[in-house]
Structure formats: C-alpha cells, structure tokens
ZADO-687422 format. One line per field, with one value per atom (N, C-alpha, C): residue number from 0; chain; atom name; x, y negated, z negated. Coordinates in steps of 0.2 Angstrom, whole numbers. Each point is the difference from the previous one (the first is absolute). Layout:
<pts>
palo = [NUM|...]
zaba = [A|...]
tike = [CA|...]
x = [X|...]
y = [Y|...]
z = [Z|...]
</pts>
This chain:
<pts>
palo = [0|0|0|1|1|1|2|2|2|3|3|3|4|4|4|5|5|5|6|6|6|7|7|7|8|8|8|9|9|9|10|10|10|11|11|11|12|12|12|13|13|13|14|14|14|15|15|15|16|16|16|17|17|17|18|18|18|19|19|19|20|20|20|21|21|21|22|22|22|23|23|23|24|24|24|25|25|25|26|26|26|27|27|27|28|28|28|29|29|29|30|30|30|31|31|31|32|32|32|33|33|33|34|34|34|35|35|35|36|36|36|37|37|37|38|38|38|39|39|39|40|40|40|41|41|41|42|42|42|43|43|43|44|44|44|45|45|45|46|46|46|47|47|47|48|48|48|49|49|49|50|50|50|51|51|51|52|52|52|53|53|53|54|54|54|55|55|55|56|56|56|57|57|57|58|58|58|59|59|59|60|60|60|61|61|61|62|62|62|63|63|63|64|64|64|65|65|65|66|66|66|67|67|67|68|68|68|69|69|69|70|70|70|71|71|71|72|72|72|73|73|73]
zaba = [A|A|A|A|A|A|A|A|A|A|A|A|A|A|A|A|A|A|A|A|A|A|A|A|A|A|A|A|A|A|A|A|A|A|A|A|A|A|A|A|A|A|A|A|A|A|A|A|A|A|A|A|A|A|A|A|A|A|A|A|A|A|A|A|A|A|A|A|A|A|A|A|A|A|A|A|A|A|A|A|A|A|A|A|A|A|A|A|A|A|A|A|A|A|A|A|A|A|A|A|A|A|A|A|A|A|A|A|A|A|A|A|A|A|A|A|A|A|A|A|A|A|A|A|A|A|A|A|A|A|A|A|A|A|A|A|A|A|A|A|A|A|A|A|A|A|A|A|A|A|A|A|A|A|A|A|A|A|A|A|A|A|A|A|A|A|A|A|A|A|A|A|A|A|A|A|A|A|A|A|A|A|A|A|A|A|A|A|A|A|A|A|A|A|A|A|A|A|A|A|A|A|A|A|A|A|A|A|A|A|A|A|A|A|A|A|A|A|A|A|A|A]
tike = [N|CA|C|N|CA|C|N|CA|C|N|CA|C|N|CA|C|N|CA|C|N|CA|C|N|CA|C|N|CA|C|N|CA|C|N|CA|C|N|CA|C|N|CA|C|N|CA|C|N|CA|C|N|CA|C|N|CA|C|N|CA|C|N|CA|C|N|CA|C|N|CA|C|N|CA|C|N|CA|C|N|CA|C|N|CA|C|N|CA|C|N|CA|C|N|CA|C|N|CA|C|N|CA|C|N|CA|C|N|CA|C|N|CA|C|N|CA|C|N|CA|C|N|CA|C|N|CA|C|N|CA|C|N|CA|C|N|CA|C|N|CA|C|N|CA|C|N|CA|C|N|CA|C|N|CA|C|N|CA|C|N|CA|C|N|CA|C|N|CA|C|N|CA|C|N|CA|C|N|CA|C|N|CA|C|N|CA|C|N|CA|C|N|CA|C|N|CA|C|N|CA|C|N|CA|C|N|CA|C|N|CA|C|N|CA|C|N|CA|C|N|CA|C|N|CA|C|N|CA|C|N|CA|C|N|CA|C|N|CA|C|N|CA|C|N|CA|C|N|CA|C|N|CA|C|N|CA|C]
x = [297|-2|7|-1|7|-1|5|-3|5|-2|3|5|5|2|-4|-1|-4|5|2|3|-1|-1|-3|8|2|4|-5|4|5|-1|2|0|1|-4|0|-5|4|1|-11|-2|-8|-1|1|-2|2|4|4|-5|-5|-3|-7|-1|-6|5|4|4|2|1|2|-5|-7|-7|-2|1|-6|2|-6|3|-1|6|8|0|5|5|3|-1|2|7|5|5|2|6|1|6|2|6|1|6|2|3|0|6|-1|7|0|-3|-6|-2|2|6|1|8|4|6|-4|-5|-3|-4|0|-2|6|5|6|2|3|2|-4|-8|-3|-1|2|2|7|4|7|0|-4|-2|-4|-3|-5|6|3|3|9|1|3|-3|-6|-2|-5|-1|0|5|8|6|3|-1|3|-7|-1|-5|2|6|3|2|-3|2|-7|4|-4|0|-8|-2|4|1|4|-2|0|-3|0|-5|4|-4|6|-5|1|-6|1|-2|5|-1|-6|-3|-7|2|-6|0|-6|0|-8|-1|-3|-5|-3|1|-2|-6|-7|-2|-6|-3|-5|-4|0|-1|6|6|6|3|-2|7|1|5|4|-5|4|-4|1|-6|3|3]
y = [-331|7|3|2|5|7|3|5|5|7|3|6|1|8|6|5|5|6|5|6|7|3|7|3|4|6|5|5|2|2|-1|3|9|2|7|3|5|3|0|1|2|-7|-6|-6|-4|3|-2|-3|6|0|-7|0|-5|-6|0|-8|-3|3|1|-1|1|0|-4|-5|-6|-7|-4|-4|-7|-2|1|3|6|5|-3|6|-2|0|-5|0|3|8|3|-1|2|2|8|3|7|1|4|4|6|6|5|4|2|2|6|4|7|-1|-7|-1|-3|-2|-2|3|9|5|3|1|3|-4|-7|-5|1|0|1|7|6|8|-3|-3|-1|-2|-8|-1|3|5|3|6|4|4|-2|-7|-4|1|-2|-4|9|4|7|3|0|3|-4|-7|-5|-4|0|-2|-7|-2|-7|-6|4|-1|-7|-4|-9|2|0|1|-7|2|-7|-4|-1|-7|3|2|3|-5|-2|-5|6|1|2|-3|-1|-5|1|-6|-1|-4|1|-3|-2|-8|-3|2|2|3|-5|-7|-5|0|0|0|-6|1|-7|-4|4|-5|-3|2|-7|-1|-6|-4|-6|-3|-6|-3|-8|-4|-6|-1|-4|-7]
z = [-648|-4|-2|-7|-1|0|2|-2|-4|-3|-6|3|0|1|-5|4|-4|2|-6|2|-4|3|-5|-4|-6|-2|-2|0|5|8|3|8|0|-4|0|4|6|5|0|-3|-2|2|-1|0|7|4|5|6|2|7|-4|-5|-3|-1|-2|0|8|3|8|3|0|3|-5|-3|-1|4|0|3|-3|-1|2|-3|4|-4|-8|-5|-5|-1|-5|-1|-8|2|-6|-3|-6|-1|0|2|-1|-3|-3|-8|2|-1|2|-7|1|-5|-4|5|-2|-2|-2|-2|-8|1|-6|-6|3|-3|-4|5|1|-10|1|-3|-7|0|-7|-4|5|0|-5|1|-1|-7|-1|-5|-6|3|-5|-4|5|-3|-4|1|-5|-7|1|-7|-3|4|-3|-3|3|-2|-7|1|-6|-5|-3|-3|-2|-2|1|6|5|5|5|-1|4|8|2|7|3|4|5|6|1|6|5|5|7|6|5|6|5|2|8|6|5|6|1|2|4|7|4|9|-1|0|5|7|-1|9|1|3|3|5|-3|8|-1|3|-1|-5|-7|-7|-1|6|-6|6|3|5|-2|3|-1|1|-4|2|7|3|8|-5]
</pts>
C-alpha cells in the first residue's frame, strides 16, 4: 500500500488547534502573514505613487510544520 503526503496552507494561527487535532495531525506550511501584508502595503503604495511602476516578485520565507500527513519514508 502507498501512501500520499497530505498538508494544509496556510498554518494560520485560527487553523492551528484543528490541524493539530486531527488524526493524524495535519501537516502545514507557515508564512508570516503580517510581513506579507507589510510587503503588498509596500507594493500597493508603489504602484499608487508611480503609475509606470512594475509590481515585483516578493518570496516570503515559509516552515513545513511536519506532523503526521508527511513523514519519511521507512
């Protein structure tokens, strides 16, 4: 039998105790949601102040919360 990794996004703080309580605990990704507000604030008010102005690319770090939809395999 094989079986599949399962993982929820985002691991937001609302989502945490129901990802955590299933069984198997669900596996999430985190992204700081409030550097990703921060960041599209930034870009907004770029492309307000320049009308010429090309929205740019932004990564924000993510963490797998590793918990029971994703382990190694034996």
């Amino acid at each position: 039998m094989s079986s599949i990794p399962l993982f929820k996004y985002p691991n937001a703080e609302v989502f945490v105790n129901v990802a955590s309580s299933q069984n198997p605990p669900l596996t999430t990704v985190k992204q700081d949601m409030e550097v990703m507000g921060e960041r599209a604030a930034e870009e907004l008010l770029h492309m307000i102040k320049d009308k010429t102005y090309a929205p740019q690319v932004i990564i924000v770090d993510t963490t797998l919360i590793k918990r029971g939809t994703c382990t190694s395999p034996n």
